[in-house]
N, C-alpha and C positions, 0 to 999 in steps of 0.2 A: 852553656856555650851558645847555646839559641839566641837567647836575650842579648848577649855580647853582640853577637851577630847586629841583630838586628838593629841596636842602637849607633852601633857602626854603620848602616844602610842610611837610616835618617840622619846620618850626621854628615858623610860623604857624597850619599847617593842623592837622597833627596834633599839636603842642604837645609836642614829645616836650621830654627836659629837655636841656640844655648838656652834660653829657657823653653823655649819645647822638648829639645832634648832633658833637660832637665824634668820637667812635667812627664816625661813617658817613661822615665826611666823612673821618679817616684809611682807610678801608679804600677808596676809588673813589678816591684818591689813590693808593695802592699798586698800586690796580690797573689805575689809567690809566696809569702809567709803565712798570707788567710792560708790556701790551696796547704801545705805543709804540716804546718800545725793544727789546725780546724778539720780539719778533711784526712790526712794522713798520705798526700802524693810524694813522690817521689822526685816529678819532674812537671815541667808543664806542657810537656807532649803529652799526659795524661790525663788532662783537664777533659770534661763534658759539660755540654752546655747547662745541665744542671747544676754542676759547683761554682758556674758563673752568676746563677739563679741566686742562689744561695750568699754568693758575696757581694750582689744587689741586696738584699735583705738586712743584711747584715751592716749594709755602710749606712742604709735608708735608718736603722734601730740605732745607727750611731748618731745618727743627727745630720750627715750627707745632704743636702740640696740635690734635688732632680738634676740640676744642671752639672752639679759636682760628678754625682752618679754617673752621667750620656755621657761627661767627658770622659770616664776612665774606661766605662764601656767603647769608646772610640778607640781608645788607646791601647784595648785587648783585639777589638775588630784591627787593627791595623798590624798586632803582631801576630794574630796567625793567621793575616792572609800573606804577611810575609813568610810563614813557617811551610802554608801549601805550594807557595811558586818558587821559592827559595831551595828551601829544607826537606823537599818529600814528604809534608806530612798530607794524612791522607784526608783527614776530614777535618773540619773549619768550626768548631764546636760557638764559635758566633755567629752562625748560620740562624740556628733555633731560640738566639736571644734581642729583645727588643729595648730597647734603651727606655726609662719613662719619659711623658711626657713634658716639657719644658714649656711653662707659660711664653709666649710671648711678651717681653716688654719691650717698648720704642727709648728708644735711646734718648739719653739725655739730651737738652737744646738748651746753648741760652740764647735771648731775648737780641735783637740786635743792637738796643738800648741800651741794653748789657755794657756788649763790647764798645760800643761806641764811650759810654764811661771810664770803660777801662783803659781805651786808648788815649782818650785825648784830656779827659779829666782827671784822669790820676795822676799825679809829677813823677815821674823815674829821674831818678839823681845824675848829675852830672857824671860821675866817675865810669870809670870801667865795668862796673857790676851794672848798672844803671843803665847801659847803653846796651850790654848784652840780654839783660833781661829784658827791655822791652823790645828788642832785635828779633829774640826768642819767641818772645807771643805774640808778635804780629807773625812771621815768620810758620808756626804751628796754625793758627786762625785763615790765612791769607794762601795755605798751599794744604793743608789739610794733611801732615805728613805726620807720622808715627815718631812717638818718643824716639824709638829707636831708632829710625832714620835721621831726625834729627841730630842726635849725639853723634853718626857718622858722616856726617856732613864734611868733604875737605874743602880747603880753600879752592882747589882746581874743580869742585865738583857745580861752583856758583860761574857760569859765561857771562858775564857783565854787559857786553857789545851787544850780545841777542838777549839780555833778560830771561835766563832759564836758569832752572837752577836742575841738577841732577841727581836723582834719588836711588839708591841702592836699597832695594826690597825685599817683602820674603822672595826666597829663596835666590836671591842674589837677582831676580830682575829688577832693570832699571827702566826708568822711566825718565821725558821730559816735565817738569812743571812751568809754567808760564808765570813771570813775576814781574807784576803792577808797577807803577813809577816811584807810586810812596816807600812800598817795601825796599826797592831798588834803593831810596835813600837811605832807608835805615839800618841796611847792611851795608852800604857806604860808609856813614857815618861809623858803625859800630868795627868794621874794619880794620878804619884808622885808630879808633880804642884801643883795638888788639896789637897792631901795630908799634903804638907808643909804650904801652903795659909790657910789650913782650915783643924787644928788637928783633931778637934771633927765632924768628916764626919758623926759620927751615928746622929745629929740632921737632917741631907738632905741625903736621898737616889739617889736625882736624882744625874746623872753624869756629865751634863751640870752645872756649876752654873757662876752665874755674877759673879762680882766682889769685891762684896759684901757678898756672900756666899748663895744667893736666888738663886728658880730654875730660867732656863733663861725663858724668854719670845718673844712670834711672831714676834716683831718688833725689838728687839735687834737681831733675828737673820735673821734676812732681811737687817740688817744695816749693820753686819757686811759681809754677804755675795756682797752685791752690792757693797757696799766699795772695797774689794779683787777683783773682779769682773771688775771694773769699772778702774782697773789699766792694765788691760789684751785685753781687749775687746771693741769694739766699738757696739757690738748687743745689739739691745733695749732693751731687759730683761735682767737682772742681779740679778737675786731671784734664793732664793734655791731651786725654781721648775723648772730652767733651768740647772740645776747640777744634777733633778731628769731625767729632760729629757735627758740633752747629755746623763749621765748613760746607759741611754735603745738604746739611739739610736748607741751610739758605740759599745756597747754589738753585736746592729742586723747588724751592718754594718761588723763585724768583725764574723760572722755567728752562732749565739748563736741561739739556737732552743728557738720560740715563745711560747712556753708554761712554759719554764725555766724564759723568762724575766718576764714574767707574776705573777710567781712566787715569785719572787725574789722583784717584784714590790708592791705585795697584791693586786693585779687586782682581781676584784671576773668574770668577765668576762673579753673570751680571745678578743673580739672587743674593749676592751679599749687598748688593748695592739697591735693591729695592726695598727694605726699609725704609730708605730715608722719604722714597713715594708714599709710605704708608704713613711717614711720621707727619710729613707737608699735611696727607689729606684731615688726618686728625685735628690738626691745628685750624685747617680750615671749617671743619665742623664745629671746632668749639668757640670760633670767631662769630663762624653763623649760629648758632643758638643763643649766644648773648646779645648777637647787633640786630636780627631780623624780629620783626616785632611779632609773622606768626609763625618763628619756627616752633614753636611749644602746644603750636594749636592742632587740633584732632580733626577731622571735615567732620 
């Protein structure tokens, strides 16, 4: 009943989105059957933060990533601090447990040479595919907006007169984006695609659609992006969250003030958004140790 609870809180309360909820509801699942069968409870009002120890261990022996691990431990931290403010329970048995530690890595970037290839060198076919997709990727590149946001894009959410376009985020806030000339034309152009391909646009609001005339979905737009991607580029990621990343990180490298990317990004805090200052300075030191001629030298 607890559990039920609670996945009903993050689904109404806090608004989280369907694969979050999806992701917490697998991981108290996993770990209502460790707890059950391994251990012998009955309930997971029963839990100590020892049995949480224990199924650290145990996912770690399974082959778990650190980072796999701190997620799930996040995901028990969050339900029973809803079970103390909620549910009367009385003690918070992830109190006494610490998630390991998760290396830092800087987020993927590509090159601006990259993108500049993929925009203006590559041919996108005349058709309807052809105009959406490359709508698509400038459109992810050029506002720095989440797959997911993307795919909800309606027609009324783009103001054409002011050049903005409107993003519905986590947890349902929105935000303004500002949108350049050239973009401006390629959702014009791509528009009248839509338009022609699909007379009767009042059955779908969305702006994005297949080919078919459905809104688009996750993996069609993961396919199309690494596709585009994978003709420019040799870096391992090729997803439209590395077109969210180069976004911020050329912004910081080209000296955009950290609370604007932040913005612009739907960061609800500014430490998600300082990355991308660690990723710039990085780039900058390995600029400087190949171009200075005594970066290498000792006094």
């Amino acid at each position: 009943m607890s559990k039920s609870s609670f996945l009903q809180f993050i689904a109404l309360e806090k608004r989280f989105s369907k694969h979050t909820q999806l992701a917490y509801a697998t991981d108290l699942d996993q770990f209502e059957a460790f707890v059950k069968n391994d251990i012998g409870l009955t309930s997971l009002t029963e839990v100590r933060h020892t049995h949480i120890r224990r199924w650290m261990v145990d996912l770690i022996n399974k082959g778990y990533s650190s980072k796999s691990v701190t997620r799930k431990i996040s995901t028990l931290k969050a339900f029973y601090r809803f079970l103390v403010r909620k549910k009367g329970l009385e003690n918070d048995p992830t109190l006494k447990v610490s998630a390991p530690k998760v290396p830092k890595k800087l987020p993927a970037v590509l090159r601006v040479s990259e993108l500049e290839n993929l925009y203006q060198a590559l041919p996108f076919s005349d058709d309807y595919e052809g105009k959406r997709n490359q709508c698509l990727l400038e459109l992810l590149y050029q506002t720095g907006i989440r797959r997911s946001e993307a795919i909800n894009i309606k027609i009324s959410d783009i103001y054409h007169d002011q050049a903005l376009l409107k993003v519905s985020g986590k947890g349902n806030k929105e935000r303004l984006i500002p949108l350049g000339p050239a973009l401006m034309n390629l959702i014009g152009q791509y528009h009248q695609a839509r338009l022609a391909e699909f007379p009767d646009s009042s059955k779908n609001s969305f702006f994005f659609l297949t080919s078919k005339g459905n809104p688009m979905y996750p993996k069609l737009v993961y396919n199309i992006v690494h596709k585009h991607l994978s003709l420019v580029t040799q870096n391992e990621s090729k997803s439209p969250h590395t077109l969210r990343h180069s976004f911020a990180t050329h912004l910081s490298e080209n000296g955009a003030d950290l609370n604007a990317i932040k913005s612009l990004l739907g960061h609800a805090s500014l430490a998600s958004t300082q990355i991308y200052m660690h990723n710039s300075i990085e780039r900058l030191k390995k600029v400087y140790q190949q171009a200075h001629p005594k970066s290498g030298q000792e006094d």
